[in-house]
VOROGU-445200 format. One record per residue: residue number from 1; chain; y negated, x, z negated of N, C-alpha, C, O in turn. Coordinates in pm, whole numbers, padded with zeros to 5 digits. Atoms other than C-alpha are relative to their C-alpha. Example, Ala and Ser with C-alpha at 12.3 -4.5 7.8 and 13.67 -1.06 7.14 Angstrom:
VOROGU-445200
<r num="1" chaine="A" n_Y="00119" n_X="00089" n_Z="00000" ca_Y="00450" ca_X="01230" ca_Z="-00780" c_Y="-00120" c_X="00090" c_Z="00000" o_Y="-00118" o_X="00194" o_Z="-00066"/>
<r num="2" chaine="A" n_Y="00119" n_X="-00082" n_Z="00006" ca_Y="00106" ca_X="01367" ca_Z="-00714" c_Y="-00109" c_X="-00077" c_Z="-00073" o_Y="-00220" o_X="-00026" o_Z="-00090"/>
***
This chain:
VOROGU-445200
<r num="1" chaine="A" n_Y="00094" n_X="-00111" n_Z="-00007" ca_Y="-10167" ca_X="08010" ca_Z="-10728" c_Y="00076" c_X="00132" c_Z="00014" o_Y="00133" o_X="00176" o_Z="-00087"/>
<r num="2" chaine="A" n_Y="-00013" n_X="-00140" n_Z="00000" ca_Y="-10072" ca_X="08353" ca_Z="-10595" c_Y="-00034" c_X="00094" c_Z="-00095" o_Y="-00141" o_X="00088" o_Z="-00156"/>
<r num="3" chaine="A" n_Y="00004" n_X="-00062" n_Z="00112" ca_Y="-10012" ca_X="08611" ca_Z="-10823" c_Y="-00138" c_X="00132" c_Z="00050" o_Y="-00193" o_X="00160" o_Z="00157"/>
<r num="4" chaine="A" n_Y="00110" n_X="-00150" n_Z="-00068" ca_Y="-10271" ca_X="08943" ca_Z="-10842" c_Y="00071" c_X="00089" c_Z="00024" o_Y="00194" o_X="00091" o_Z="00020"/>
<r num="5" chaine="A" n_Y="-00101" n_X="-00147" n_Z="-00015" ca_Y="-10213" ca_X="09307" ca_Z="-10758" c_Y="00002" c_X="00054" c_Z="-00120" o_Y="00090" o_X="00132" o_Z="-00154"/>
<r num="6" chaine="A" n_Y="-00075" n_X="-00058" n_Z="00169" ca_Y="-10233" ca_X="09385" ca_Z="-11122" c_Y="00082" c_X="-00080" c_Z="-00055" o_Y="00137" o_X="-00020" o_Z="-00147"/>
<r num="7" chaine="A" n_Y="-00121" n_X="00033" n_Z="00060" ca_Y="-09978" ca_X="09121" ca_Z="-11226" c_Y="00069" c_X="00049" c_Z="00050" o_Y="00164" o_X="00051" o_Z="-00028"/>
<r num="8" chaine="A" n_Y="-00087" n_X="-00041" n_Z="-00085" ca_Y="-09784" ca_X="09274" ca_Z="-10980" c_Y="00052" c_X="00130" c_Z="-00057" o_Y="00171" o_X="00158" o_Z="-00073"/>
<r num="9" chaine="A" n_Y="00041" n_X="-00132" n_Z="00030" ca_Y="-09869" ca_X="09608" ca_Z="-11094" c_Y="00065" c_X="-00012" c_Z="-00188" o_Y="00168" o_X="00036" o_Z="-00235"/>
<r num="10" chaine="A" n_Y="-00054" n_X="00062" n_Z="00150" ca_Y="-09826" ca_X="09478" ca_Z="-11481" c_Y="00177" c_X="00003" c_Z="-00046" o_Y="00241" o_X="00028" o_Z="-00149"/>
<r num="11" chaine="A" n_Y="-00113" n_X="00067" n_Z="00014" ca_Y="-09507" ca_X="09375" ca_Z="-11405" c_Y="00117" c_X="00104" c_Z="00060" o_Y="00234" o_X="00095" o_Z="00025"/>
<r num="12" chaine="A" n_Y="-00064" n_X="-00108" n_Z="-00053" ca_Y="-09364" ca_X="09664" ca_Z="-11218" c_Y="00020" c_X="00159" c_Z="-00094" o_Y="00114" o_X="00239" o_Z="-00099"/>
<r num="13" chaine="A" n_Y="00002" n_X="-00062" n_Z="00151" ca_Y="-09484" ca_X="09882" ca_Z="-11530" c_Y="00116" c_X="-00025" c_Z="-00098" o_Y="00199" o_X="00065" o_Z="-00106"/>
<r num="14" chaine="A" n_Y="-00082" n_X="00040" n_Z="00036" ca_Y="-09266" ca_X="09687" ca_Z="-11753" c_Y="00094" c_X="00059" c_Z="-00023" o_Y="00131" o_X="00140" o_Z="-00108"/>
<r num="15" chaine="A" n_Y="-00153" n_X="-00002" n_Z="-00065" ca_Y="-08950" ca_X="09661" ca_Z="-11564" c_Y="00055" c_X="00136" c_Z="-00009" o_Y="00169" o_X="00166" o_Z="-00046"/>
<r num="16" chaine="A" n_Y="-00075" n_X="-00126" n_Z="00012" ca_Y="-08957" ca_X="10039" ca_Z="-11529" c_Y="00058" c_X="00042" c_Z="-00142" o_Y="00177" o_X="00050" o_Z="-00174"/>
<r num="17" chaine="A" n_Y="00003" n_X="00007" n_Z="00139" ca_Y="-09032" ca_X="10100" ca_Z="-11898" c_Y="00128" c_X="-00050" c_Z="-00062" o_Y="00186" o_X="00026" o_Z="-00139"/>
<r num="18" chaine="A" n_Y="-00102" n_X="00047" n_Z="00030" ca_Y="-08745" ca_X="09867" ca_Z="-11963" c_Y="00072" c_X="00114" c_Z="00029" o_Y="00087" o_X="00180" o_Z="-00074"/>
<r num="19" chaine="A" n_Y="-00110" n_X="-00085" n_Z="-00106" ca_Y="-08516" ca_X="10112" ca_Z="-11740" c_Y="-00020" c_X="00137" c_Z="-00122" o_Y="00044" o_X="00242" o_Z="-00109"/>
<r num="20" chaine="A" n_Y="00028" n_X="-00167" n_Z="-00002" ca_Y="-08649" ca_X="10395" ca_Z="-11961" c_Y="-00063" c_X="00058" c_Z="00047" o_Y="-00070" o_X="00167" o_Z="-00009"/>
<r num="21" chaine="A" n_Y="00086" n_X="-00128" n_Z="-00130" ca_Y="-08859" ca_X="10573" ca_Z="-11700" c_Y="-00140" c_X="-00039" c_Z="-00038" o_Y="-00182" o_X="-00125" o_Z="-00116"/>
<r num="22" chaine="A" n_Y="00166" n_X="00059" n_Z="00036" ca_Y="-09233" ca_X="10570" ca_Z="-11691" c_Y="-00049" c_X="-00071" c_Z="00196" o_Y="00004" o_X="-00099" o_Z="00304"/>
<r num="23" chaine="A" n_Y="00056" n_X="00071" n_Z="-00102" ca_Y="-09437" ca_X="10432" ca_Z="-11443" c_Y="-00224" c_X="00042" c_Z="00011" o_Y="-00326" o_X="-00018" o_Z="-00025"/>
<r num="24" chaine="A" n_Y="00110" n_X="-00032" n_Z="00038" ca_Y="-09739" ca_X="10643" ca_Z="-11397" c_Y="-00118" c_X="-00009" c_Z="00126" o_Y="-00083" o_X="00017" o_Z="00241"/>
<r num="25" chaine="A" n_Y="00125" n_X="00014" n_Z="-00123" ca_Y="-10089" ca_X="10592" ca_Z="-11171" c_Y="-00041" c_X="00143" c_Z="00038" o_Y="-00053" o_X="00238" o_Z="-00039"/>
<r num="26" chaine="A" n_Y="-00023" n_X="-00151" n_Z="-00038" ca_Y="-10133" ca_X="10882" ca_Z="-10912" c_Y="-00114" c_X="-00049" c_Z="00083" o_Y="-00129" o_X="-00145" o_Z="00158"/>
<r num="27" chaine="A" n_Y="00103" n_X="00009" n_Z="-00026" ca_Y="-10450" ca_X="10958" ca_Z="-10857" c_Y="-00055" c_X="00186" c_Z="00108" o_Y="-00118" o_X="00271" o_Z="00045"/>
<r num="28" chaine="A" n_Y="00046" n_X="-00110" n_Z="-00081" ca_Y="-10529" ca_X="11269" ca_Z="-10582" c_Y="-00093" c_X="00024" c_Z="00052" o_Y="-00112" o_X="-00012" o_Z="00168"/>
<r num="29" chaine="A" n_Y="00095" n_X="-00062" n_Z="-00083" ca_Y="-10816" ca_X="11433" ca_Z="-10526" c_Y="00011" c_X="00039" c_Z="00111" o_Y="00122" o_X="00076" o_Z="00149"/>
<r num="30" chaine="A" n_Y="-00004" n_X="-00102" n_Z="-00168" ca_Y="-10906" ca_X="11578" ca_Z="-10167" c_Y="00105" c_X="-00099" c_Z="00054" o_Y="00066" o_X="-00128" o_Z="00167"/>
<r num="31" chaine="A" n_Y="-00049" n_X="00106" n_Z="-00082" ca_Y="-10612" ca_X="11294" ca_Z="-10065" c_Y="00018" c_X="-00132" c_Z="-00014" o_Y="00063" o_X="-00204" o_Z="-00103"/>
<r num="32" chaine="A" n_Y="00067" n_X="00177" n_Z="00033" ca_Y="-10703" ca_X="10969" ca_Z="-10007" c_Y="00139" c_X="-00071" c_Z="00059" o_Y="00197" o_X="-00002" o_Z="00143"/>
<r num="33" chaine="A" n_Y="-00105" n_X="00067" n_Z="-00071" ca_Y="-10406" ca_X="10717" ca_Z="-09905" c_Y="00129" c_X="00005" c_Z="-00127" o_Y="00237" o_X="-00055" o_Z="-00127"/>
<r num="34" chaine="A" n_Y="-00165" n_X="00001" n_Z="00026" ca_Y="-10166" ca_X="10814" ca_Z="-10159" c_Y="00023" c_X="-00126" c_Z="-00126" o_Y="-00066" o_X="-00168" o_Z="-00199"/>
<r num="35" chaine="A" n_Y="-00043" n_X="00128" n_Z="00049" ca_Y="-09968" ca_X="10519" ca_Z="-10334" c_Y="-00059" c_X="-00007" c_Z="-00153" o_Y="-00096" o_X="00097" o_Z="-00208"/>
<r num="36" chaine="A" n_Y="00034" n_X="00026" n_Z="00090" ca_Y="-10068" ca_X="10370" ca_Z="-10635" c_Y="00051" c_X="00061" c_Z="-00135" o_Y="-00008" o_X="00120" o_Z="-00225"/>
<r num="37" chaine="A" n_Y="-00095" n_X="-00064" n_Z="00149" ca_Y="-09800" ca_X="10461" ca_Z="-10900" c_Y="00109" c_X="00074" c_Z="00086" o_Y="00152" o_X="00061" o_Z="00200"/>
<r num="38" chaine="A" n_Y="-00139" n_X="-00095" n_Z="-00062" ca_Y="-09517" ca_X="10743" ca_Z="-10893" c_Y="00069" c_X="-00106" c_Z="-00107" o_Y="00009" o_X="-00172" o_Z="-00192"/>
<r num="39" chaine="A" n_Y="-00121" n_X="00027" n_Z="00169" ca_Y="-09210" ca_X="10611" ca_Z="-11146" c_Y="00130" c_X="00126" c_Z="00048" o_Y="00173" o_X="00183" o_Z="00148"/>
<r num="40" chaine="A" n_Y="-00041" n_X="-00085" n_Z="00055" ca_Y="-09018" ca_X="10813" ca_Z="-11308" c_Y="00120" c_X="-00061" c_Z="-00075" o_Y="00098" o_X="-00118" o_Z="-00181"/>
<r num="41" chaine="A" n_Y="-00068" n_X="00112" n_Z="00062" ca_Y="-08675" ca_X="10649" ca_Z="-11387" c_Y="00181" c_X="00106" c_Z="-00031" o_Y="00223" o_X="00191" o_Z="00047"/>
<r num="42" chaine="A" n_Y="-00077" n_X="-00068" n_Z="00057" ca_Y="-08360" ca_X="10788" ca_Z="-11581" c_Y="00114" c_X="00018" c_Z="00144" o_Y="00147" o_X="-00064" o_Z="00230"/>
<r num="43" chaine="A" n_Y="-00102" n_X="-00027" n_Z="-00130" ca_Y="-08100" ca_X="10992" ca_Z="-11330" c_Y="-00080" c_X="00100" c_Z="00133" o_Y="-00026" o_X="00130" o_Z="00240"/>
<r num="44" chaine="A" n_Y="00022" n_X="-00051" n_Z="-00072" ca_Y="-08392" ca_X="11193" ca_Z="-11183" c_Y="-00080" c_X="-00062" c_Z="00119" o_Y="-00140" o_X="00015" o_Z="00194"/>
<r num="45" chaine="A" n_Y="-00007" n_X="00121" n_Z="-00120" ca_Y="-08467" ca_X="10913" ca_Z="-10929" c_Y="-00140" c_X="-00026" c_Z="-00055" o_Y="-00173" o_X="-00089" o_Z="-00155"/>
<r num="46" chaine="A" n_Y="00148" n_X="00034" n_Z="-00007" ca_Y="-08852" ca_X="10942" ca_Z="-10856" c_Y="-00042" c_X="-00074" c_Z="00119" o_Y="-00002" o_X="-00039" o_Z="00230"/>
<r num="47" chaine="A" n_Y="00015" n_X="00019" n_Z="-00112" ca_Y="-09019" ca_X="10708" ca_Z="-10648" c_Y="-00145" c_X="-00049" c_Z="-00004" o_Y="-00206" o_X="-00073" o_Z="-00108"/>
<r num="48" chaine="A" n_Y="00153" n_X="00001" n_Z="00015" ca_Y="-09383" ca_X="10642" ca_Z="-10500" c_Y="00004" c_X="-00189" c_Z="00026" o_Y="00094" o_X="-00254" o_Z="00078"/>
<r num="49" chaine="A" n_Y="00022" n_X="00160" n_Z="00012" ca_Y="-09488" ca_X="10259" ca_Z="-10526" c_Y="-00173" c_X="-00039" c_Z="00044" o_Y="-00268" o_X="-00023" o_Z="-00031"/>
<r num="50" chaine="A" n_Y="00120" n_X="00033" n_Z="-00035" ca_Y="-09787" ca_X="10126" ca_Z="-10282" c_Y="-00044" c_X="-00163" c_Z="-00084" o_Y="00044" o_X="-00242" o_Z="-00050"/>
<r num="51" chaine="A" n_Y="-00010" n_X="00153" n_Z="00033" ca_Y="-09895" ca_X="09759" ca_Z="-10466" c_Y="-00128" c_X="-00058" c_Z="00052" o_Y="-00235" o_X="00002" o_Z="00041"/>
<r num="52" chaine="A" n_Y="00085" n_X="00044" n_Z="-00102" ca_Y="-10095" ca_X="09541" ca_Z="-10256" c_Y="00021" c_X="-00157" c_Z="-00085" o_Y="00131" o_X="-00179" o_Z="-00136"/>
<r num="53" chaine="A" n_Y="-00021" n_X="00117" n_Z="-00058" ca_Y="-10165" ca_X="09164" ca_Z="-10294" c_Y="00070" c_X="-00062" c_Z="00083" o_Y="00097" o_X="-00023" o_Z="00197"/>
<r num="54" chaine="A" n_Y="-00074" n_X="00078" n_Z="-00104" ca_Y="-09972" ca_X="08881" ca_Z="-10179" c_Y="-00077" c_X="-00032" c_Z="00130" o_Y="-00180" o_X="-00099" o_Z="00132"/>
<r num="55" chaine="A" n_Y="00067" n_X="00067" n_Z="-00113" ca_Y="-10062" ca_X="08831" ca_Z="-09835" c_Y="-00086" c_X="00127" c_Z="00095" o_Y="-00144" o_X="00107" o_Z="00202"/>
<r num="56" chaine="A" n_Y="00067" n_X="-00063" n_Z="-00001" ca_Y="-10201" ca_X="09184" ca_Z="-09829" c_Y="00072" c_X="00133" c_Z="00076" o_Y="00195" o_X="00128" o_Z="00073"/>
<r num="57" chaine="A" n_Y="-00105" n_X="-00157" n_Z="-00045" ca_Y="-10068" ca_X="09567" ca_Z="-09655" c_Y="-00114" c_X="00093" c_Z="00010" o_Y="-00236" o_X="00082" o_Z="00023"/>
<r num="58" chaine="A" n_Y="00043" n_X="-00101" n_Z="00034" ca_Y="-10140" ca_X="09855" ca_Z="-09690" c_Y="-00116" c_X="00071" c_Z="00109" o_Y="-00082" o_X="00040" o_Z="00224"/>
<r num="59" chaine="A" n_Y="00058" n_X="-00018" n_Z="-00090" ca_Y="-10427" ca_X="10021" ca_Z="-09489" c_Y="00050" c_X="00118" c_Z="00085" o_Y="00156" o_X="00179" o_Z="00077"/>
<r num="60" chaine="A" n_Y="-00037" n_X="-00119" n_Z="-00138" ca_Y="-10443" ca_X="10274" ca_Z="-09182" c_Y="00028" c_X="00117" c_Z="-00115" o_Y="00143" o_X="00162" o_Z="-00111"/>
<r num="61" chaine="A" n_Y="-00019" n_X="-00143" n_Z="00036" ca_Y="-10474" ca_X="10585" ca_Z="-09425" c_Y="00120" c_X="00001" c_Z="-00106" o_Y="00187" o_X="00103" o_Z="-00120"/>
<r num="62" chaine="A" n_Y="-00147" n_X="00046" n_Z="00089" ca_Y="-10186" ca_X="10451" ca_Z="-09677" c_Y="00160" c_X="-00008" c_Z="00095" o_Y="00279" o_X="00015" o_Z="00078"/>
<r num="63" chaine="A" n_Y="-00147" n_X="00007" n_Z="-00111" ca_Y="-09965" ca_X="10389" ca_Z="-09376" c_Y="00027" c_X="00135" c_Z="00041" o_Y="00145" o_X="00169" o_Z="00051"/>
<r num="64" chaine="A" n_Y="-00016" n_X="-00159" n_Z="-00044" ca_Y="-10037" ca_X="10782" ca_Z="-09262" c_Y="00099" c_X="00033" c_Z="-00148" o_Y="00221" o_X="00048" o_Z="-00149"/>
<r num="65" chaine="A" n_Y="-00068" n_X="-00055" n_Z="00127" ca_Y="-09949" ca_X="10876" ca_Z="-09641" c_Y="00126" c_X="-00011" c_Z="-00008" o_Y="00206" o_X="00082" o_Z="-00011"/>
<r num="66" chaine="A" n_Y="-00174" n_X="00054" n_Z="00004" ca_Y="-09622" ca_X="10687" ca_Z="-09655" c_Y="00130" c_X="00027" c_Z="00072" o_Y="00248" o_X="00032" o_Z="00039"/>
<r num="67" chaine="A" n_Y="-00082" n_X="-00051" n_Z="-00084" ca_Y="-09501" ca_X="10785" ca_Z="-09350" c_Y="00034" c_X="00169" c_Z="-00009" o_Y="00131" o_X="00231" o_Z="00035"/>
<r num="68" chaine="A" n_Y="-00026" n_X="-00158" n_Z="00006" ca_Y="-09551" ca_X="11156" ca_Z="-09435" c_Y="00086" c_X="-00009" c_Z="-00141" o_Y="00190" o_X="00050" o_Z="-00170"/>
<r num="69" chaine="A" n_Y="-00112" n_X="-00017" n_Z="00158" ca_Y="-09407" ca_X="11100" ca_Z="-09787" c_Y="00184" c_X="-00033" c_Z="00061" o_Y="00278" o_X="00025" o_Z="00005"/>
<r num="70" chaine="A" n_Y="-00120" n_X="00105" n_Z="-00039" ca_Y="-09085" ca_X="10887" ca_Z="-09599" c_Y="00052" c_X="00144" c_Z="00095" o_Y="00171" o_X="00171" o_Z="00089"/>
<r num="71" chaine="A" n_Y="-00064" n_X="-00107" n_Z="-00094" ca_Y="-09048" ca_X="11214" ca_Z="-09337" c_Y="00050" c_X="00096" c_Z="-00148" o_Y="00170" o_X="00120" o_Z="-00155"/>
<r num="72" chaine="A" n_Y="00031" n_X="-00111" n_Z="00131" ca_Y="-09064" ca_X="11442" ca_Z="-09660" c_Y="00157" c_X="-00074" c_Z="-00087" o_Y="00201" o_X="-00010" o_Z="-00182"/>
<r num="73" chaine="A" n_Y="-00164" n_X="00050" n_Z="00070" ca_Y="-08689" ca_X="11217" ca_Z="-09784" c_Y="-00042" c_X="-00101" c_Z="-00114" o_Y="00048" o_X="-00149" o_Z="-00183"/>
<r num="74" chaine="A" n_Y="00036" n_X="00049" n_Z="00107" ca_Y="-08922" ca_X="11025" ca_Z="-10035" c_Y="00039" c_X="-00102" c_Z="00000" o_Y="00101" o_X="-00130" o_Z="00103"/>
<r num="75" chaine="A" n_Y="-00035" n_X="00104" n_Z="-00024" ca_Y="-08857" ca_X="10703" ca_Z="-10119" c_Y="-00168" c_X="-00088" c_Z="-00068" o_Y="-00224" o_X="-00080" o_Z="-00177"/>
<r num="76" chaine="A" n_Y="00123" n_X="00052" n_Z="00025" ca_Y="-09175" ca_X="10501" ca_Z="-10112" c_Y="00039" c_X="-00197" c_Z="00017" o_Y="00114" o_X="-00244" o_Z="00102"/>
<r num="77" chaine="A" n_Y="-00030" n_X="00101" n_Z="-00017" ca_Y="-09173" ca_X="10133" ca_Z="-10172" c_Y="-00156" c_X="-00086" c_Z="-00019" o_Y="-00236" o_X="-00077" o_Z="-00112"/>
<r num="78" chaine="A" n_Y="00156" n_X="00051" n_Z="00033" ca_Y="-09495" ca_X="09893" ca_Z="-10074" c_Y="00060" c_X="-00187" c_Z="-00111" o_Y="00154" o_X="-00265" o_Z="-00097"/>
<r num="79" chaine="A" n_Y="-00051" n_X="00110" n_Z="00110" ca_Y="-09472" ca_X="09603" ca_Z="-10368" c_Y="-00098" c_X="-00131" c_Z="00051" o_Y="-00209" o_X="-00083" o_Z="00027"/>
<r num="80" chaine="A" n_Y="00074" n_X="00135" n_Z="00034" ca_Y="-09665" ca_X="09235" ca_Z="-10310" c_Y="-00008" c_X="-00109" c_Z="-00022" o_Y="-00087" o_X="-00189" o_Z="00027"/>
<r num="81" chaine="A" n_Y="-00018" n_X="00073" n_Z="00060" ca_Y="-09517" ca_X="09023" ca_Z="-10523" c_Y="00102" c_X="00018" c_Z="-00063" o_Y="00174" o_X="00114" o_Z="-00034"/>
<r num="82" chaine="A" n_Y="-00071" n_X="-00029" n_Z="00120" ca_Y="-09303" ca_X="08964" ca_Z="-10832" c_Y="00135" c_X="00039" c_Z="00028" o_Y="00196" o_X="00133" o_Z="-00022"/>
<r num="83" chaine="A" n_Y="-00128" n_X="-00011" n_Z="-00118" ca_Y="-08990" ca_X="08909" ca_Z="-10582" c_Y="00004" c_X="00141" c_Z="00027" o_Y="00117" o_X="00187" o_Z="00009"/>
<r num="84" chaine="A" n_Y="00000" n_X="-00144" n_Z="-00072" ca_Y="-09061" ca_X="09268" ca_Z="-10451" c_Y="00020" c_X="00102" c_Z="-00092" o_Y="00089" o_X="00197" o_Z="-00054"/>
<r num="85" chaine="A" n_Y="-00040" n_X="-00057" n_Z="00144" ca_Y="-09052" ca_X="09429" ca_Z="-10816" c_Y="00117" c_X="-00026" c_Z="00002" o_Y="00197" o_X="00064" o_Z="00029"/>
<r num="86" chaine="A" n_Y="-00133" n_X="00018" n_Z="00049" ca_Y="-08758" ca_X="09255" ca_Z="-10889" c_Y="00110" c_X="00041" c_Z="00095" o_Y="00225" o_X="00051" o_Z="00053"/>
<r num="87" chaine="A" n_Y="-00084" n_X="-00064" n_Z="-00099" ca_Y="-08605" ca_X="09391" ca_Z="-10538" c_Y="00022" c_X="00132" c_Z="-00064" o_Y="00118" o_X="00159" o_Z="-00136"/>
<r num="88" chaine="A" n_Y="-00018" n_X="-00146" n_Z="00042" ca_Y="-08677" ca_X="09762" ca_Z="-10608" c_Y="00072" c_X="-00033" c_Z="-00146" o_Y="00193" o_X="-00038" o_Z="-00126"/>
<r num="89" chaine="A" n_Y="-00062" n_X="-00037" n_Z="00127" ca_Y="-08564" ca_X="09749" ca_Z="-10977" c_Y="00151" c_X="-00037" c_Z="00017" o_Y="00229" o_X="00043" o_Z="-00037"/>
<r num="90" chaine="A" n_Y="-00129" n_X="00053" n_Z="-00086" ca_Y="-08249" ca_X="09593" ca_Z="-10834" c_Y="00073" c_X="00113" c_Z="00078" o_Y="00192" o_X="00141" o_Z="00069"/>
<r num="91" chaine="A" n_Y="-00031" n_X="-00069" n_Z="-00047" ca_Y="-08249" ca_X="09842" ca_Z="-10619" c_Y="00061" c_X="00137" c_Z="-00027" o_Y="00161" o_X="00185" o_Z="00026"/>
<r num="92" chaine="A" n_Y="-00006" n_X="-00121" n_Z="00095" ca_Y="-08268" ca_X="10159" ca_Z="-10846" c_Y="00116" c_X="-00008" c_Z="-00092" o_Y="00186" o_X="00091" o_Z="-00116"/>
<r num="93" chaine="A" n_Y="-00110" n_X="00005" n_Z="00097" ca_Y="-08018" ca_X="10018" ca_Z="-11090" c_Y="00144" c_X="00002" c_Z="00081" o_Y="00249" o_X="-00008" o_Z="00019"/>
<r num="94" chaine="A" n_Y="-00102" n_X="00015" n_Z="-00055" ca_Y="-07777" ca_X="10019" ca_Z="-10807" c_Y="00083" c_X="-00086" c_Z="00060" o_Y="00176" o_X="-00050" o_Z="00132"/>
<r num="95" chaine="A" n_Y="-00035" n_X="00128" n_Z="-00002" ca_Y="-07704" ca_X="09614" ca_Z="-10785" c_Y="-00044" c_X="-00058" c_Z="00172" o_Y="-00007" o_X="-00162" o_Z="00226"/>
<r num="96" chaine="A" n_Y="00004" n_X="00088" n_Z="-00128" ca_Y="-07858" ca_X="09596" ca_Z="-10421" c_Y="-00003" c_X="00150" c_Z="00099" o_Y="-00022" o_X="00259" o_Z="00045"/>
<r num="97" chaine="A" n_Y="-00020" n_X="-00100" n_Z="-00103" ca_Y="-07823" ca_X="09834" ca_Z="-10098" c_Y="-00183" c_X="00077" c_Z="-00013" o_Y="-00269" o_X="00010" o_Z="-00069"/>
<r num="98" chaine="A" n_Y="00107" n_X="-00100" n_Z="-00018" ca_Y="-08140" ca_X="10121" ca_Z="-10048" c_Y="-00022" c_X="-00053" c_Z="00155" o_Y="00061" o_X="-00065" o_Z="00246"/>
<r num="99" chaine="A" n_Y="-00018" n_X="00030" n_Z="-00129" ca_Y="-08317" ca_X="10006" ca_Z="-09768" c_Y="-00136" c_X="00043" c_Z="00084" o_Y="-00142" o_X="00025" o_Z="00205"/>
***
């Protein structure tokens, strides 16, 4: 059985938490599209996190968002599955290439 987008979401909470950092839900009025959670992780190192279902991507107005956040130097990462958590946190701690 495929996991949900809140275990996903659950689980990406966590991991940060572990790290120290928070992991907070970003909610914007007047703009629709923008990612689910910012985190907030020790070293300064903020990043936006879309989380979707396995099997699932992100829609047309999430893809506009991301791409303007990604021109803007952000680092946005779409999550849909446990594998994909455990990439980024991997990633942040320094153990795998930024990609």
């Amino acid at each position: 059985m495929a996991v949900s987008e809140k275990t996903i979401e659950q689980e990406l909470c966590q991991r940060v938490k572990e790290l120290g950092g928070l992991c907070l839900k970003w909610v914007s009025p007047g703009c629709a599209g923008v990612p689910d959670r910012i985190t907030f992780l020790p070293g300064g190192q903020i990043h936006f996190v879309e989380l979707k279902a396995p099997g699932k991507s992100a829609k047309p107005r999430q893809r506009v968002v991301i791409a303007w956040l990604r021109r803007l130097g952000c680092y946005v990462w779409e999550l849909n599955s446990l594998e994909d958590v455990e990439m980024m946190i991997k990633t942040v701690q320094g153990k795998e290439v930024m990609s």
